[in-house]
N, C-alpha and C positions, 0 to 999 in steps of 0.2 A: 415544497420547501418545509420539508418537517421539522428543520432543527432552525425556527425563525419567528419570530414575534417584534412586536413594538415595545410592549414594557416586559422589566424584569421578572416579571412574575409568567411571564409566557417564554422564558429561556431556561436550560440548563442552566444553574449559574457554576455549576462545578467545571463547565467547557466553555465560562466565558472568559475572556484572558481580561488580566490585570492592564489597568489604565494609566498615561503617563502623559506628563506635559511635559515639554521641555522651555527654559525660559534661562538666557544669558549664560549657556553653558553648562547647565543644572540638568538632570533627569527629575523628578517628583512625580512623587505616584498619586492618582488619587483615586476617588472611593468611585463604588456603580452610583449612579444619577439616572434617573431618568427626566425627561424634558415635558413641559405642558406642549410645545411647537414638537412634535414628536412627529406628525405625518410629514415635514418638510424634510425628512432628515435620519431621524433617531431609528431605524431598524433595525434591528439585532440579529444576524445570520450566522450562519458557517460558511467558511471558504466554499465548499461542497455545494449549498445550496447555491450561493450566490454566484460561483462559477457555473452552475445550470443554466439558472436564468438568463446570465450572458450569452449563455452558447444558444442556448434557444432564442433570445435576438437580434445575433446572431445569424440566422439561421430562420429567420421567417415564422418564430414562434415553436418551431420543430425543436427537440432534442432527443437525439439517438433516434432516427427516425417516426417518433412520435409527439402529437401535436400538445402541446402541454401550456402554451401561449393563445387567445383568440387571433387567429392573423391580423382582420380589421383592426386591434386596437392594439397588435405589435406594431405595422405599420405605423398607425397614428403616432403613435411613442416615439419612431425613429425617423420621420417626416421633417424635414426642416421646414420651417414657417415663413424664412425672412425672403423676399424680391429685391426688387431693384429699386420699385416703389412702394415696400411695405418693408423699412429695415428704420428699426431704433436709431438716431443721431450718436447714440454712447457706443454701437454697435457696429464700427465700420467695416465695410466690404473686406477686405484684407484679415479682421479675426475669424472670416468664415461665415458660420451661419447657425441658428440655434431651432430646438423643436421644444417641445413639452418634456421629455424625457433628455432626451440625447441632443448635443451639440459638436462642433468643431473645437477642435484645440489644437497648439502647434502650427499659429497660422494656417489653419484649415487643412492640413496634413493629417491627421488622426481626428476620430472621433470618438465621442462616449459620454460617459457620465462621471461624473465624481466627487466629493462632498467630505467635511471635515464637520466635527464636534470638538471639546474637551476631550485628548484621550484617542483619539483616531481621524483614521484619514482614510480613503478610499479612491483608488480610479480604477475605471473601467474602461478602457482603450481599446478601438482597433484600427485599424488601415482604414481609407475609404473604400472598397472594395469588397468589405469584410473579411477579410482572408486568414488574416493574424489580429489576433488579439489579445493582450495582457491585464490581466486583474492584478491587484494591488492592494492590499490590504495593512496599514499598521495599526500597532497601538500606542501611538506617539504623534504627539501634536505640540503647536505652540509656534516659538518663535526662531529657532534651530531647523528648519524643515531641508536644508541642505542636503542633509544624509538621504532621507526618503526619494527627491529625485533624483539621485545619483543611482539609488537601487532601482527605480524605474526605469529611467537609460540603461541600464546595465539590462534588465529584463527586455524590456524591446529590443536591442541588439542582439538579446541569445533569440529572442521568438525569431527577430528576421532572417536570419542566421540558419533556424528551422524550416523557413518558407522554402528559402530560397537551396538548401540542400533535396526537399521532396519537388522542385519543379524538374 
């Protein structure tokens, strides 16, 4: 992941895109920030890199047939945690089930990761299966978040769309 860091001082900033909140119908831009809580969250990528990394977990740690993930702690990453007798009270059976990395969403129909700040939003989606999977990236966040999963829906119906023309 060469075009990737935690603080701004380890990015391009000429290729990082301008940041926007949305609040009551407003677009507002605002300035680069960086976070003290920065490992929970704040990592700076390119589409490129971070569509790698997905494909390599993808994918058992592999991408383009080479190993570029440790398997052991790919696995561990996409390992769900929760049982029958070891699941959270906040967590019911029905949301699915969560790991260290990766979790269920969509009532247990998709899974992945995904995470917002000030300014951006991300998911990383795919089938249970692995088969199909859609990354997501904006730079718009706030209280209007409508529009972004509308382009999601709209992205997973063209990948499905994909699947299901190559079977």
């Amino acid at each position: 992941m060469t075009n990737s860091g935690w603080f701004l001082s380890e990015v391009d900033l000429v290729n990082h895109s301008k940041l926007y909140v949305s609040h009551n119908g407003h677009i507002i831009p605002i300035p680069l920030y960086g976070s003290t809580t920065y490992p929970d969250g704040g990592g700076r990528t390119s589409v490129a890199d971070l569509s790698t990394f997905f494909i390599a977990l993808l994918n058992g740690g592999e991408y383009q047939g080479t190993r570029i993930l440790d398997a052991v702690s790919t696995a561990e990453m996409l390992r769900f945690q929760f049982t029958d007798t070891n699941r959270p009270e906040n967590f019911p059976a029905n949301d699915g089930n969560s790991g260290l990395f990766w979790r269920t969403k969509f009532n247990g129909k998709l899974m992945g990761h995904g995470g917002n700040d000030p300014g951006i939003q991300t998911e990383m989606l795919s089938d249970l299966s692995k088969e199909v999977g859609v990354f997501m990236n904006t730079s718009l966040s706030g209280t209007d978040q409508r529009l972004s999963g509308d382009i999601f829906d709209a992205l997973w119906k063209y990948a499905a769309t994909l699947k299901d023309a190559n079977q």
